[in-house]
SETOR-707134 format. One line per 2 residues: their letters; for each residue x, y, z of C-alpha. Coordinates in Angstrom, 2 decimals, always signed. Last residue first. Layout:
// residues N
A) X:Y:Z; ...
// end
This chain:
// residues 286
XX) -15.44:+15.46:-23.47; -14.90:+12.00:-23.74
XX) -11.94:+10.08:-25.53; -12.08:+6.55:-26.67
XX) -9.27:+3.45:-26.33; -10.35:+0.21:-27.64
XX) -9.21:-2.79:-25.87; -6.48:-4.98:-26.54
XX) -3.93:-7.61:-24.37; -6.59:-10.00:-23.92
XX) -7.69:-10.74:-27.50; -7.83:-14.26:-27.49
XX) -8.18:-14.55:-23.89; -11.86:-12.62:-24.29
XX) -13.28:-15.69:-26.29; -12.57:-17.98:-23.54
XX) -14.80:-15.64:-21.11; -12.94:-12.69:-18.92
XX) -15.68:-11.16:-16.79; -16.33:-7.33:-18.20
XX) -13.73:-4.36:-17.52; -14.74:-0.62:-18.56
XX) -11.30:+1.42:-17.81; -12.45:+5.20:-17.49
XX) -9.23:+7.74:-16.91; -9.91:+10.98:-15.32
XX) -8.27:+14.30:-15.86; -11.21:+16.56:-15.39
XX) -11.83:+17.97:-18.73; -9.99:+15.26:-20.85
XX) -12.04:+12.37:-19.70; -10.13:+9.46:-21.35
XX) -11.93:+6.26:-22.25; -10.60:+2.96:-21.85
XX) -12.12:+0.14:-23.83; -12.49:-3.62:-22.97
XX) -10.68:-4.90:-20.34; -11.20:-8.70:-19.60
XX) -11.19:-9.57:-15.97; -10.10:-12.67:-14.18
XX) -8.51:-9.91:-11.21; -4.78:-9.90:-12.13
XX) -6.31:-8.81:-15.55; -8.34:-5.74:-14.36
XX) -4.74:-4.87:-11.94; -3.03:-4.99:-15.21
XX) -5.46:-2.76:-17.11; -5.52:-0.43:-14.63
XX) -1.98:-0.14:-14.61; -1.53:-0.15:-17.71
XX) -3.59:+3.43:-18.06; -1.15:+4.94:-16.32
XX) -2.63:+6.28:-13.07; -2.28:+9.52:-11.57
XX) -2.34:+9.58:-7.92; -4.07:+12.72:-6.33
XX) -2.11:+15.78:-5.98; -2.62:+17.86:-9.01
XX) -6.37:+17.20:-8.18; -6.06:+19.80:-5.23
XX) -8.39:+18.71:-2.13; -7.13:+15.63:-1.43
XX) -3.70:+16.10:-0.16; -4.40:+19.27:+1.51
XX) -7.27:+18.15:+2.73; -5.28:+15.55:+4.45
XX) -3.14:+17.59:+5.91; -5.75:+19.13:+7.69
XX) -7.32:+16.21:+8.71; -3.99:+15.59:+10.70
XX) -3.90:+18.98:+12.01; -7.80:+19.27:+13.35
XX) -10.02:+21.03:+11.36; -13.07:+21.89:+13.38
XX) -11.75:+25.54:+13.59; -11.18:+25.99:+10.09
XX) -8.67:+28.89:+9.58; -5.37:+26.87:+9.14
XX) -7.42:+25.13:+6.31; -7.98:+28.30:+4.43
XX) -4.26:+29.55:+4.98; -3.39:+25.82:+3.97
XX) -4.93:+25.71:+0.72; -3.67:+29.50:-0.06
XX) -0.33:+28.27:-0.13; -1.64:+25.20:-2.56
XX) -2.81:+27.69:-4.61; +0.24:+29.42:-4.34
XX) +2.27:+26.79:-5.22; +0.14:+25.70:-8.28
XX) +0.26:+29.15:-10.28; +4.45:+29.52:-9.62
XX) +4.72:+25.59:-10.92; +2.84:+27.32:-14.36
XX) +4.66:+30.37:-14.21; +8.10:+28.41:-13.60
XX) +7.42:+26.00:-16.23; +6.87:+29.20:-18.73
XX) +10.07:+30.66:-18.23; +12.40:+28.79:-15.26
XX) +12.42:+26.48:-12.95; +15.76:+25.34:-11.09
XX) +13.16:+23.43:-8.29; +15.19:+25.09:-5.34
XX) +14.74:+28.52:-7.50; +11.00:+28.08:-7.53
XX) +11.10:+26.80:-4.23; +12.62:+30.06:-2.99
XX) +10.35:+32.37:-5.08; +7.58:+30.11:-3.54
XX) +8.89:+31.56:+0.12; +9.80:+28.74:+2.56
XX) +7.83:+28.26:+6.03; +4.75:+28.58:+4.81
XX) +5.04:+25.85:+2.59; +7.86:+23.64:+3.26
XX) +5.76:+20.58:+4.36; +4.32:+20.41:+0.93
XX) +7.61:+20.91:-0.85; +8.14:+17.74:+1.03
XX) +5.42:+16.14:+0.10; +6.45:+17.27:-3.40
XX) +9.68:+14.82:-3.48; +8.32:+11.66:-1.32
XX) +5.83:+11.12:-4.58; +1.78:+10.89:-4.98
XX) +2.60:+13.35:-7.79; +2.96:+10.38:-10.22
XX) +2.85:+7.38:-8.37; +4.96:+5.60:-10.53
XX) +7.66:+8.72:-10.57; +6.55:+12.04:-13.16
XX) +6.17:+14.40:-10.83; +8.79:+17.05:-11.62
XX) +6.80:+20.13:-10.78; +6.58:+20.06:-14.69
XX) +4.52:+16.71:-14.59; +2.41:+18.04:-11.87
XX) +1.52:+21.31:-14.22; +0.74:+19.39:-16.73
XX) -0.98:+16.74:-15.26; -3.34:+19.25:-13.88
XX) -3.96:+20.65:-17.02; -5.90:+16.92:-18.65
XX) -3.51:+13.89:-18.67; -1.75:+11.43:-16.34
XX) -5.28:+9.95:-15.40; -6.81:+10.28:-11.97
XX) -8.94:+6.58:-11.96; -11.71:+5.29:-12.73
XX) -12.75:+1.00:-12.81; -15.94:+0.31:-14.18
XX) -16.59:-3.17:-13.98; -19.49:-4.17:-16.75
XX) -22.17:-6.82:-16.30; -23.62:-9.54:-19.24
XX) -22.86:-12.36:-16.81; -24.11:-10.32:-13.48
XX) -21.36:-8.87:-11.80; -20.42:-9.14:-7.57
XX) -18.56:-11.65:-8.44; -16.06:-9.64:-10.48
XX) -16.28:-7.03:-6.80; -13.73:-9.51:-5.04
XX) -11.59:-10.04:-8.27; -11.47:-6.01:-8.35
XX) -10.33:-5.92:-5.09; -7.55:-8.25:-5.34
XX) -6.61:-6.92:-8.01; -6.09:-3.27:-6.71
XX) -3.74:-5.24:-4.18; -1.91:-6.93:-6.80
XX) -1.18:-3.12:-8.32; -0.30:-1.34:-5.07
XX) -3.22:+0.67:-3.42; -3.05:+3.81:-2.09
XX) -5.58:+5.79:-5.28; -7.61:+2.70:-6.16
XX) -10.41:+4.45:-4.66; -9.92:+7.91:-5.59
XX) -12.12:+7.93:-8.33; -14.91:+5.93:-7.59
XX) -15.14:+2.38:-8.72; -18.08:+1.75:-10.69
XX) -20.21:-2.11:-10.75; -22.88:-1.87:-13.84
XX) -25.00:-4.88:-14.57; -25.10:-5.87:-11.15
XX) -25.24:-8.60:-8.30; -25.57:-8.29:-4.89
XX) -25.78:-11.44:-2.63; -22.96:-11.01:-0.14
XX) -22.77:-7.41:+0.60; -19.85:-5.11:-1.22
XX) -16.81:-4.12:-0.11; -16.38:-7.09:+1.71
XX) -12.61:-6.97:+3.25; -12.07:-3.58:+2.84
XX) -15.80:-3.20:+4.75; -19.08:-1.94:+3.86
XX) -21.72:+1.17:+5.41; -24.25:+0.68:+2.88
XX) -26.66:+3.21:+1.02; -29.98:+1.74:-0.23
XX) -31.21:+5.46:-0.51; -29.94:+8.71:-0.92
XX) -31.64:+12.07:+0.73; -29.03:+14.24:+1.64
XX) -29.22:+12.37:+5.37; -28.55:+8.83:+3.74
XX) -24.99:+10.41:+1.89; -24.05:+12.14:+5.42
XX) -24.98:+8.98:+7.28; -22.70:+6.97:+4.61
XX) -19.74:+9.73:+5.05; -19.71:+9.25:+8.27
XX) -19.81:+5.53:+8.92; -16.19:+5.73:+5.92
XX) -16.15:+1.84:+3.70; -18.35:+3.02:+1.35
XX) -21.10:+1.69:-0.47; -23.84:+2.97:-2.80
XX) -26.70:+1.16:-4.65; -28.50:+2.36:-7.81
XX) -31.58:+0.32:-9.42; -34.00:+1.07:-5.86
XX) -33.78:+4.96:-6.07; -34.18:+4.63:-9.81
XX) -32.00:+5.14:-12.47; -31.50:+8.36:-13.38
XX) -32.27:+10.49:-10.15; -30.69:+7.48:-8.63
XX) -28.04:+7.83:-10.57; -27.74:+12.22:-9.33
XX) -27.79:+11.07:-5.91; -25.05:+8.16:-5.78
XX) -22.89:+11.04:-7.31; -23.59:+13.61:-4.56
XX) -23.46:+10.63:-1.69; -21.67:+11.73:+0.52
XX) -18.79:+9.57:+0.04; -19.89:+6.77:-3.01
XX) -16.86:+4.99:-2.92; -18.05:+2.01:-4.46
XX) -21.24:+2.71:-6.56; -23.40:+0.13:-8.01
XX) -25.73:-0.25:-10.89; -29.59:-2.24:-11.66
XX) -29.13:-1.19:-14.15; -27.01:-0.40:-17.33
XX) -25.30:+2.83:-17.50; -24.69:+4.34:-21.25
XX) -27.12:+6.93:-20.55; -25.88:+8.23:-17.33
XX) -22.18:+8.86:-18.01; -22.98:+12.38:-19.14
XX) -25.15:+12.81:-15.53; -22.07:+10.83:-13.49
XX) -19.73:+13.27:-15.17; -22.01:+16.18:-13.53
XX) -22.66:+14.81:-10.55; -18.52:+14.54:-10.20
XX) -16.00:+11.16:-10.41; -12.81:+13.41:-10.45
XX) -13.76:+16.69:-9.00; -16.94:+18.52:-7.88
XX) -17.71:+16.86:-5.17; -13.94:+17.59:-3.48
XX) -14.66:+20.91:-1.36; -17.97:+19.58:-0.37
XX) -16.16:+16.38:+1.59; -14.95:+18.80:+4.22
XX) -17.42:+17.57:+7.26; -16.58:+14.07:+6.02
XX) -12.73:+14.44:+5.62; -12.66:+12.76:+9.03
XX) -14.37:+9.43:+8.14; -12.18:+9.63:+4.85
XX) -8.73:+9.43:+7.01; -6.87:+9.28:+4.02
XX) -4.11:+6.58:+2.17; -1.84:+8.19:-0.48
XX) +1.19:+8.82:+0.83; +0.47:+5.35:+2.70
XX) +1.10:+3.51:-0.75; +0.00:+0.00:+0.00
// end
């Protein structure tokens, strides 16, 4: 497991509004909507703004949400959801559930390593009917985030998830961005662009500073969470391996340019599937 990336989600509850708009967002879930086939599950489902706008689609009784955090399920039930379920790592999803459409949240795959991501997915493959489909998202390396990660020198297997810009992290406000700048040996355009995202992330912990319920360690985990530019960012092999690892047979990967998320749709690998195993058609959404 990657513990750069691992988060206290229980406490990020009372902060979760900050991240509803990124990655897996009501508004993706809307454009996603049509090609959804019911009944459909969400793991990950935090307070439930995603779960809400399915079941707007689908049916309060065809869309299901689970997550592993007892706050953010009573926050998700309080909004209004329904036939949301407080689950566990080790049964993320009850025993008897089956689906056409299974969706992993973005941000779910986020600490673990790429056996470990398989292991989940093989546990949620059973949870698929026979004509079902695993959606597995994921923080792409794409979209202007990655750009401006990429230039901070964040290109390692866990992209900005790295030992490097935590500790640029720890230096703010106690090292001037001119002085990481220089530290960095940035210059021209890369230096406007790393300039931009250093003071947004100085301004992250000024606001967090001032939230009295925010303690220090759910502090630092809003700063983790709360700027896409440091979220994993996933190569899109690596979803693919950890689909394989799990008896699954990718199928096409779409990338969502606008918020930087990849979209590997997985179904149960059949005989026919092993012939082609190693290709899947790659598609790019809005």
């Amino acid at each position: 497991m990657y513990m750069q990336c691992t988060y206290r989600w229980n406490g990020l509850a009372s902060l979760w509004g900050f991240f509803e708009g990124m990655g897996l967002s009501p508004a993706m879930a809307e454009a996603l909507a049509p090609q959804l086939a019911a009944p459909a599950g969400l793991l990950g489902c935090a307070r439930g703004a995603v779960l809400q706008a399915l079941q707007a689609r689908l049916g309060r009784d065809q869309a299901l949400g689970f997550d592993t955090a007892p706050e953010m399920v009573l926050q998700a039930r309080s909004r209004g959801c329904a036939n949301v379920h407080l689950v566990s790592n080790e049964q993320p999803v009850p025993a008897g559930l089956r689906f056409r459409t299974l969706i992993i949240a973005t941000g779910v795959l986020d600490p673990l390593e790429t056996h470990e991501a398989g292991a989940l997915l093989g546990l949620l493959r059973d949870h698929l009917l026979p004509d079902g489909e695993l959606w597995v998202l994921g923080w792409g390396r794409l979209g202007p985030h990655w750009v401006a990660a990429r230039i901070l020198g964040a290109g390692e297997r866990l992209g900005v998830a790295n030992r490097r810009l935590y500790e640029l992290h720890a230096k703010v406000g106690s090292s001037s961005v001119p002085a990481m700048l220089h530290e960095l040996a940035l210059s021209g355009r890369d230096a406007l662009i790393a300039r931009l995202w250093l003071m947004a992330i100085e301004r992250l912990v000024a606001a967090v500073a001032r939230a009295e319920a925010c303690t220090r360690e759910a502090a630092a985990a809003l700063l983790k969470g709360l700027a896409p530019e440091v979220q994993r960012r996933f190569h899109p092999a690596e979803l693919a391996d950890a689909a394989r690892l799990a008896g699954l047979h990718p199928v096409r990967l779409h990338a969502c340019e606008g918020p930087g998320v990849l979209r590997l749709v997985c179904r149960p690998r059949t005989p026919a599937s092993l012939h082609n195993s190693h290709h899947f058609g790659m598609g790019r959404l809005p």
